[in-house]
PDB file of N, H, CA, C and O in Angstrom:
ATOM      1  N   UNK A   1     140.010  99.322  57.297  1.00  0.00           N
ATOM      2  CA  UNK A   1     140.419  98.618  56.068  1.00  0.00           C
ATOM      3  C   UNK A   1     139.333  97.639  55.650  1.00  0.00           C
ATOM      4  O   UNK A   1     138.982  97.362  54.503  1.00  0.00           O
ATOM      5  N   UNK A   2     138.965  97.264  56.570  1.00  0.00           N
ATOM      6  H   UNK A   2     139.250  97.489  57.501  1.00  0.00           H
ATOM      7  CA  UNK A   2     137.768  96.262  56.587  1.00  0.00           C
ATOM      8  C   UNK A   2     136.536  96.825  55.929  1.00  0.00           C
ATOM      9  O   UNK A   2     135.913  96.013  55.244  1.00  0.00           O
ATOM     10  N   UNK A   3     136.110  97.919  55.989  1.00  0.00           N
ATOM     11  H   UNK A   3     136.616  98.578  56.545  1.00  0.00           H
ATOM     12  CA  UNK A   3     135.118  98.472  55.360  1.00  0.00           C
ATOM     13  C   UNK A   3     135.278  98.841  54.565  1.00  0.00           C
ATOM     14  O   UNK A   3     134.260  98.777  53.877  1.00  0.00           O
ATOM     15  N   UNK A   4     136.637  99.624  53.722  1.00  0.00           N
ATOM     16  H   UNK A   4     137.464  99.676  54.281  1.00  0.00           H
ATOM     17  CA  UNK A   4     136.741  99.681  52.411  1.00  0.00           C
ATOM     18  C   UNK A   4     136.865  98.507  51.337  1.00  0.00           C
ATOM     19  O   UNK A   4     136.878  98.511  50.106  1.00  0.00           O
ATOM     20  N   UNK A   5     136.961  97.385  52.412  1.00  0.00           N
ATOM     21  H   UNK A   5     136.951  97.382  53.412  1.00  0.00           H
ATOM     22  CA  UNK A   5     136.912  96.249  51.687  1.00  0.00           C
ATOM     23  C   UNK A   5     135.918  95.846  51.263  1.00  0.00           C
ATOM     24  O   UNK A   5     135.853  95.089  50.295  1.00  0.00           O
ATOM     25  N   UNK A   6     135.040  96.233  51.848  1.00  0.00           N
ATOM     26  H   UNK A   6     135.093  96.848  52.635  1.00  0.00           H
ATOM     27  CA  UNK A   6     133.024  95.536  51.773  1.00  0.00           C
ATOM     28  C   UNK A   6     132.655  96.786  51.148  1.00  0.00           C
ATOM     29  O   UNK A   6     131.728  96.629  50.353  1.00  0.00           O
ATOM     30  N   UNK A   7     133.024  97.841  51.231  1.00  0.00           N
ATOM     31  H   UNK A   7     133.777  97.968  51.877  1.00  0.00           H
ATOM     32  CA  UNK A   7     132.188  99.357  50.220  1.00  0.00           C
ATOM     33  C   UNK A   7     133.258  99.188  48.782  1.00  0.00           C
ATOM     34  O   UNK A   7     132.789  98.794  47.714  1.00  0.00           O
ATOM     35  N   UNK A   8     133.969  99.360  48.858  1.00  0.00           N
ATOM     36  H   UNK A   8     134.350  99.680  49.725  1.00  0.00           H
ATOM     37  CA  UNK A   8     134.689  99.420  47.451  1.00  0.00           C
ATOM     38  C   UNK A   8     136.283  98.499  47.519  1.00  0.00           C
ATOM     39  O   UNK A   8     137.403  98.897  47.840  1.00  0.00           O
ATOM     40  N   UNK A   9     135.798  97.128  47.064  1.00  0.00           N
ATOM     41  H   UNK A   9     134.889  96.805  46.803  1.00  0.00           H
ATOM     42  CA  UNK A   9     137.192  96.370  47.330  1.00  0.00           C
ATOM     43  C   UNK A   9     138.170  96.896  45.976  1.00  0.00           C
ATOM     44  O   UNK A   9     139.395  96.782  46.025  1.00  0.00           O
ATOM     45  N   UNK A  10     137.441  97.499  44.738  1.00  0.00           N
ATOM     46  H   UNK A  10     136.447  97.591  44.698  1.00  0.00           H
ATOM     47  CA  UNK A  10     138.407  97.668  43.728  1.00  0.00           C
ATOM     48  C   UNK A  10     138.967  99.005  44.073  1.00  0.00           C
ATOM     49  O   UNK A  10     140.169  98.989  44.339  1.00  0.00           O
ATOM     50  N   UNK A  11     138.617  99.677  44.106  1.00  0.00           N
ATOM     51  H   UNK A  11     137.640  99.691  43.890  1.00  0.00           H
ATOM     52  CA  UNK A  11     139.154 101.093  44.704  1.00  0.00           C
ATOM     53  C   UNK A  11     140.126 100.665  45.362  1.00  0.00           C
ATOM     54  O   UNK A  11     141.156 101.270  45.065  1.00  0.00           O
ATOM     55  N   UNK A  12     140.353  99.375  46.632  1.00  0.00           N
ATOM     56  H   UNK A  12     139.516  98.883  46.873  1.00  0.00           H
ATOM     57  CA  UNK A  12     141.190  99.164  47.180  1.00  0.00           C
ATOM     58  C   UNK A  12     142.455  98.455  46.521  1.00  0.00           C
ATOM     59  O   UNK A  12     143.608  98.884  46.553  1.00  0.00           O
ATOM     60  N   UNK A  13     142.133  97.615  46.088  1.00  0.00           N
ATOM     61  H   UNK A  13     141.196  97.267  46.062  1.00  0.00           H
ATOM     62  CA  UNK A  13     142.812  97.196  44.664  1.00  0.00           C
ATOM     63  C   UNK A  13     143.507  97.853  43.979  1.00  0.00           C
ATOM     64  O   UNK A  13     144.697  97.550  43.889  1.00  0.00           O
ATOM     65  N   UNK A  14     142.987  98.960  43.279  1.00  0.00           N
ATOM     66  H   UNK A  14     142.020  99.206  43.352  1.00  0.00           H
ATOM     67  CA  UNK A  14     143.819  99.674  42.814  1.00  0.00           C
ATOM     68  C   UNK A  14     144.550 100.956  43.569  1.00  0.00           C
ATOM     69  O   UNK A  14     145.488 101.423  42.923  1.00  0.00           O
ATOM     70  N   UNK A  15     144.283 101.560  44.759  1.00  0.00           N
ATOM     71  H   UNK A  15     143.520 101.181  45.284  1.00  0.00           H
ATOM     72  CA  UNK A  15     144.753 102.338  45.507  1.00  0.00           C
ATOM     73  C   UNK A  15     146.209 101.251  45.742  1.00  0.00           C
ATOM     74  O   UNK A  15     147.385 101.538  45.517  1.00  0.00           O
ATOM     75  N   UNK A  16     145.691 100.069  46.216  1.00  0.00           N
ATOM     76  H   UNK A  16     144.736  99.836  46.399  1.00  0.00           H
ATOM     77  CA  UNK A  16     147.264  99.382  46.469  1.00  0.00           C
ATOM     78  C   UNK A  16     147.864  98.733  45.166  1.00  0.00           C
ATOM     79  O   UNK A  16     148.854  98.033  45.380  1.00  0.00           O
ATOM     80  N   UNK A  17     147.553  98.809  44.176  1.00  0.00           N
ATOM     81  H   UNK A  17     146.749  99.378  44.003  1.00  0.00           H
ATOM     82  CA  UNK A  17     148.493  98.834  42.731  1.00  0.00           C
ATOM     83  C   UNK A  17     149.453 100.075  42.492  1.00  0.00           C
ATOM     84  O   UNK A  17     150.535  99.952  41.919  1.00  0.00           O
ATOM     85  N   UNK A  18     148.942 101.348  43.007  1.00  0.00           N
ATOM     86  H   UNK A  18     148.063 101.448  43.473  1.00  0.00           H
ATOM     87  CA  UNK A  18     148.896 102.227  42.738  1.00  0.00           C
ATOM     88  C   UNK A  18     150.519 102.936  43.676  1.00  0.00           C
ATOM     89  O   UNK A  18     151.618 103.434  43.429  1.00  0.00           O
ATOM     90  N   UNK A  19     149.691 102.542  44.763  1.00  0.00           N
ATOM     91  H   UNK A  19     148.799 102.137  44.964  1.00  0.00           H
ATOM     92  CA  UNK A  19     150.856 102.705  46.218  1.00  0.00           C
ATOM     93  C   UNK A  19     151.826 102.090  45.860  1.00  0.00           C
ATOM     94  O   UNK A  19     152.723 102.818  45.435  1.00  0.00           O
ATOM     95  N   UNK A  20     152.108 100.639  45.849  1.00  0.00           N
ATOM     96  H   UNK A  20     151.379 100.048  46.195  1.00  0.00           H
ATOM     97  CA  UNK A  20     153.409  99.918  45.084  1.00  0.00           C
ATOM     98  C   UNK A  20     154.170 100.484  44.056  1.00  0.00           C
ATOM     99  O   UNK A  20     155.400 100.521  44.027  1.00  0.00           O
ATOM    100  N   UNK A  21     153.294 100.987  43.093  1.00  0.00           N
ATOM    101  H   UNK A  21     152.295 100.957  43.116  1.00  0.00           H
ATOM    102  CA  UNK A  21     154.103 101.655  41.642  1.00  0.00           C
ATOM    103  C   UNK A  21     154.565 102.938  42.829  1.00  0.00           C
ATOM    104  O   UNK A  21     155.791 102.954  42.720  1.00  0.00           O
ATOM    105  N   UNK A  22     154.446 103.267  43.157  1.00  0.00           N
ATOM    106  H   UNK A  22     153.450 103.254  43.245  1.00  0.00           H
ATOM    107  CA  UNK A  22     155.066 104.788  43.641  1.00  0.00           C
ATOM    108  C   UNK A  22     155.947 104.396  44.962  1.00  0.00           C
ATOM    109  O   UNK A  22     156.625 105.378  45.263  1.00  0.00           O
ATOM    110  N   UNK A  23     156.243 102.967  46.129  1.00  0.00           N
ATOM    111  H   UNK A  23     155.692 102.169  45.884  1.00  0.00           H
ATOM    112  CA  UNK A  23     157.279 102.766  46.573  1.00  0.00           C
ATOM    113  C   UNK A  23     158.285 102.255  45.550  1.00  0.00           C
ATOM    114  O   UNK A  23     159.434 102.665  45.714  1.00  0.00           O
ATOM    115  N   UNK A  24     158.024 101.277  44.327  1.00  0.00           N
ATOM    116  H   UNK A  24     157.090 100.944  44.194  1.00  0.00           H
ATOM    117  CA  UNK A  24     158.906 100.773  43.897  1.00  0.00           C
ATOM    118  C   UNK A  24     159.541 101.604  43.072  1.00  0.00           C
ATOM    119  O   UNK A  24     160.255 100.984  42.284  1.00  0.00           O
ATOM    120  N   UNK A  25     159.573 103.120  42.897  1.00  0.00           N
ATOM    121  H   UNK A  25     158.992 103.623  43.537  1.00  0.00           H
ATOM    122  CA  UNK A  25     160.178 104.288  42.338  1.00  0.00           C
ATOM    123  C   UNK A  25     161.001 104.983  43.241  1.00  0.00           C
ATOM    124  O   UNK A  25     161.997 105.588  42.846  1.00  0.00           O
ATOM    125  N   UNK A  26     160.635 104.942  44.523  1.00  0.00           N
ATOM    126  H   UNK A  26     159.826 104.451  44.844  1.00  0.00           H
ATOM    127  CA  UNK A  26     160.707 105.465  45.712  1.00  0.00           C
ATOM    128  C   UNK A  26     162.281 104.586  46.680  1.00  0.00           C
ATOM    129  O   UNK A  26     163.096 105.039  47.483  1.00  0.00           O
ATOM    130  N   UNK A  27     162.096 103.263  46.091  1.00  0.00           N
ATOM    131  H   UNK A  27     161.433 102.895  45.439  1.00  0.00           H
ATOM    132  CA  UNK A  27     162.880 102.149  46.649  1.00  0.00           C
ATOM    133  C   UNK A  27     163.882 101.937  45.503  1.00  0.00           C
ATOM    134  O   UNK A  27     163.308 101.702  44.440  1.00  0.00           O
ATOM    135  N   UNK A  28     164.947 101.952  45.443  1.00  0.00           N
ATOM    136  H   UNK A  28     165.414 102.143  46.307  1.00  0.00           H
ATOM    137  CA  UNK A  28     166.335 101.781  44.584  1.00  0.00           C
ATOM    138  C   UNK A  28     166.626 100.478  44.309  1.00  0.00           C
ATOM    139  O   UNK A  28     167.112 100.089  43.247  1.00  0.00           O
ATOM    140  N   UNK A  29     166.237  99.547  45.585  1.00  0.00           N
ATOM    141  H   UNK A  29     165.843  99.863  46.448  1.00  0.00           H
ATOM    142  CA  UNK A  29     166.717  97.997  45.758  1.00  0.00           C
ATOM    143  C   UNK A  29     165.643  97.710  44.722  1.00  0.00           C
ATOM    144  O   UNK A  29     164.572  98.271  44.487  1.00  0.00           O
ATOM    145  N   UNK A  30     166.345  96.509  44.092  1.00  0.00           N
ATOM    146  H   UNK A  30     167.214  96.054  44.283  1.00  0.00           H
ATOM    147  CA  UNK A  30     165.291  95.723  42.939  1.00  0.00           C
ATOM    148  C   UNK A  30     164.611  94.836  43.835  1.00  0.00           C
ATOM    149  O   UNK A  30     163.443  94.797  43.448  1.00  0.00           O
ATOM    150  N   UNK A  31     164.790  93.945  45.059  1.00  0.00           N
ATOM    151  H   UNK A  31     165.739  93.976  45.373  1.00  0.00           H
ATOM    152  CA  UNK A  31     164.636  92.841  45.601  1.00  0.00           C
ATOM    153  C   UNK A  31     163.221  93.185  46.505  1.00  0.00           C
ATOM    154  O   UNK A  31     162.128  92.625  46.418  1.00  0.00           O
ATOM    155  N   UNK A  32     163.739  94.593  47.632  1.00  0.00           N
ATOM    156  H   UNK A  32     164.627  95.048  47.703  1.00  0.00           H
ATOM    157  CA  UNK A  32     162.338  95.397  48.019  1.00  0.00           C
ATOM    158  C   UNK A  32     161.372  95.411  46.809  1.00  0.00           C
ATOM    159  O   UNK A  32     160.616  94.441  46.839  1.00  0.00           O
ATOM    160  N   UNK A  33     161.148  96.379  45.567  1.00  0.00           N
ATOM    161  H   UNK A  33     161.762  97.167  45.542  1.00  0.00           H
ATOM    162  CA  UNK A  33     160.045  96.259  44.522  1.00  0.00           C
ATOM    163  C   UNK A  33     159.638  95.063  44.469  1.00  0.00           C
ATOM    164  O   UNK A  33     158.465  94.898  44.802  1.00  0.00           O
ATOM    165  N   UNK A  34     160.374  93.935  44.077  1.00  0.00           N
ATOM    166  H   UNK A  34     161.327  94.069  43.806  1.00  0.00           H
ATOM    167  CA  UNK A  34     159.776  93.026  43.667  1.00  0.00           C
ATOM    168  C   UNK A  34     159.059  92.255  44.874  1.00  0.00           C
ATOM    169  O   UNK A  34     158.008  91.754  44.475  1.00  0.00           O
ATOM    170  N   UNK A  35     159.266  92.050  46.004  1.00  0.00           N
ATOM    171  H   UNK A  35     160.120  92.458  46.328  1.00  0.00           H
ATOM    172  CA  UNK A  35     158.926  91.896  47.277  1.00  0.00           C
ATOM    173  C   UNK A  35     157.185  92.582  47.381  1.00  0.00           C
ATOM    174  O   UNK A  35     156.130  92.041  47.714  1.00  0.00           O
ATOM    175  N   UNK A  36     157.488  93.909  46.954  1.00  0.00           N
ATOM    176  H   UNK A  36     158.345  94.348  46.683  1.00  0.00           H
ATOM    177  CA  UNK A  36     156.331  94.449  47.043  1.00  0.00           C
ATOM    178  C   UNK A  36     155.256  94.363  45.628  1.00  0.00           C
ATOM    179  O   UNK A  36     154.032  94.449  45.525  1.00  0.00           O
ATOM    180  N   UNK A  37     156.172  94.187  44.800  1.00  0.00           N
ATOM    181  H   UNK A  37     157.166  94.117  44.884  1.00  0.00           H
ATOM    182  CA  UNK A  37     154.992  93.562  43.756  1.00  0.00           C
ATOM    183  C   UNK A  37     154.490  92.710  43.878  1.00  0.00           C
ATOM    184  O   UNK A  37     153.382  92.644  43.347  1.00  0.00           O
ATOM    185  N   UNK A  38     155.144  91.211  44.867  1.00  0.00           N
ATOM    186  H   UNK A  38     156.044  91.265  45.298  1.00  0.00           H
ATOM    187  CA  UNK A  38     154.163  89.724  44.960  1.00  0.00           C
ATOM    188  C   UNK A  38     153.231  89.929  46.224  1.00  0.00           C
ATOM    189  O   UNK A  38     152.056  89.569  46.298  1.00  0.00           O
ATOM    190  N   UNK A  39     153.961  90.567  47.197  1.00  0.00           N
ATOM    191  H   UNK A  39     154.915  90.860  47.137  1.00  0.00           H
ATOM    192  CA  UNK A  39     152.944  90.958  47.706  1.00  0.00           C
ATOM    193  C   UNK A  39     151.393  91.728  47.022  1.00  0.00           C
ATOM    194  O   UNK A  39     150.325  91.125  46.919  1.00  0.00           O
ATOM    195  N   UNK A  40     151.571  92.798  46.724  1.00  0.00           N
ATOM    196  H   UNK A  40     152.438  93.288  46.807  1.00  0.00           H
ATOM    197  CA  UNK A  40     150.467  93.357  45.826  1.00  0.00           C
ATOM    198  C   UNK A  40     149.495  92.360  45.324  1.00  0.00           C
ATOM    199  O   UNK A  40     148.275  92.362  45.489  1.00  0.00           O
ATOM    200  N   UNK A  41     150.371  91.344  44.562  1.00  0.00           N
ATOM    201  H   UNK A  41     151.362  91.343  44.428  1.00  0.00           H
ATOM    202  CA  UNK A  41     149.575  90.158  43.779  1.00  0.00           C
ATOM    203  C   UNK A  41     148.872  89.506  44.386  1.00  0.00           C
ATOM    204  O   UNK A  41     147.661  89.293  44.338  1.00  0.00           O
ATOM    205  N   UNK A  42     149.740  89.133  45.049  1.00  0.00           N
ATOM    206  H   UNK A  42     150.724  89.306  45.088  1.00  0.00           H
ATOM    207  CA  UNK A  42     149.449  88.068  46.376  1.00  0.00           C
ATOM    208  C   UNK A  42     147.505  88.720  46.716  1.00  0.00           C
ATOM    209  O   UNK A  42     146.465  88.092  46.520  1.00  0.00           O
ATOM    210  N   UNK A  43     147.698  90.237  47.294  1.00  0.00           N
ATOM    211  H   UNK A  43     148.543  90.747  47.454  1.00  0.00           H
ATOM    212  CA  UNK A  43     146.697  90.546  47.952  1.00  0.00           C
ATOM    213  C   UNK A  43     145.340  90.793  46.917  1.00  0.00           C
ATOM    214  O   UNK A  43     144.143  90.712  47.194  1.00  0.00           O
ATOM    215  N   UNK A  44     145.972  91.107  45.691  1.00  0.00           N
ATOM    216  H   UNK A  44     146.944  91.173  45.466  1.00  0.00           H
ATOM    217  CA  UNK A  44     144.737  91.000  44.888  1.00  0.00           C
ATOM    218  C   UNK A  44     143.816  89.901  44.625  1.00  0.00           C
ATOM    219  O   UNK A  44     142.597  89.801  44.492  1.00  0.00           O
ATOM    220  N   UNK A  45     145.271  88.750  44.580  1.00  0.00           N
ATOM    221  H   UNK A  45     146.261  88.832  44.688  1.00  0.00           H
ATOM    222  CA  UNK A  45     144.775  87.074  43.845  1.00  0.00           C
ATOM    223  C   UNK A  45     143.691  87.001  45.501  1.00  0.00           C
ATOM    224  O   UNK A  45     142.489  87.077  45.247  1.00  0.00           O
ATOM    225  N   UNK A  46     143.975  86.890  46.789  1.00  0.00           N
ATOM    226  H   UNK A  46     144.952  86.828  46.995  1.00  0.00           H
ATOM    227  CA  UNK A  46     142.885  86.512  47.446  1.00  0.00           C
ATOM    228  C   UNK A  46     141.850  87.556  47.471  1.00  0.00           C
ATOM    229  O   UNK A  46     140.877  87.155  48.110  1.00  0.00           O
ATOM    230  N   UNK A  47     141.708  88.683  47.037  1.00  0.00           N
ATOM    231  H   UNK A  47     142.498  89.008  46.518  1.00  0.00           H
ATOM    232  CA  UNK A  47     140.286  89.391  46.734  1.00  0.00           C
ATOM    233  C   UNK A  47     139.555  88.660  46.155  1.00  0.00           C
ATOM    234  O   UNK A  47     138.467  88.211  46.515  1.00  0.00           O
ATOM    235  N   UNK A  48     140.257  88.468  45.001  1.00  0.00           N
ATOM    236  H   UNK A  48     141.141  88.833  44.709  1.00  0.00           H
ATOM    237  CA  UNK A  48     139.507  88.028  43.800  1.00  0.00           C
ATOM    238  C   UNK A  48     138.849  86.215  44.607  1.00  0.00           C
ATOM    239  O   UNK A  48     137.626  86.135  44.495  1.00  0.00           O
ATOM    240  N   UNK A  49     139.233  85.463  45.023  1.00  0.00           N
ATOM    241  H   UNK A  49     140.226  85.527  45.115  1.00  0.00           H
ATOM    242  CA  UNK A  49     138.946  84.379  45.312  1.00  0.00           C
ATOM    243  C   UNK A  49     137.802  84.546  46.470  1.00  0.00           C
ATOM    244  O   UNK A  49     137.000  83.643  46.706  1.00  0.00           O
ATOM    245  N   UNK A  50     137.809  85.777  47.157  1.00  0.00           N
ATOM    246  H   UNK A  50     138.461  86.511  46.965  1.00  0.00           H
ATOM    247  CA  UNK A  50     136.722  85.547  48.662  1.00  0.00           C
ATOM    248  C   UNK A  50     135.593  86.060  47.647  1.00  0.00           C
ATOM    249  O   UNK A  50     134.467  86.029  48.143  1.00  0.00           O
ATOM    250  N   UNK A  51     135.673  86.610  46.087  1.00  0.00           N
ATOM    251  H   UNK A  51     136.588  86.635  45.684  1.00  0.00           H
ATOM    252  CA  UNK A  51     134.267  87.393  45.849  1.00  0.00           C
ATOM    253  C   UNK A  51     133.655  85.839  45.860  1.00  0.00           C
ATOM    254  O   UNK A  51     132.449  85.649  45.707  1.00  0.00           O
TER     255      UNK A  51
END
């Protein structure tokens, strides 16, 4: 994970935007999605801060 982080962090970025949209279709509960959408955020907002 670590190296796709240092070769292509947006690829990763969006692979896990991507993954979320397809559990939170996958997941019925509203509370799981949204769980996994701040997460998502969560993991983008500190990408964006270590560039």
């Amino acid at each position: 994970f670590d190296e796709f982080g240092e070769t292509a962090p947006y690829s990763v970025d969006f692979s896990g935007a991507s993954s979320v949209n397809v559990s939170t279709s996958s997941i019925p509960e509203p509370t799981s999605a949204a769980l996994l959408m701040l997460a998502g955020l969560a993991f983008a907002n500190s990408r964006r801060k270590a560039k």
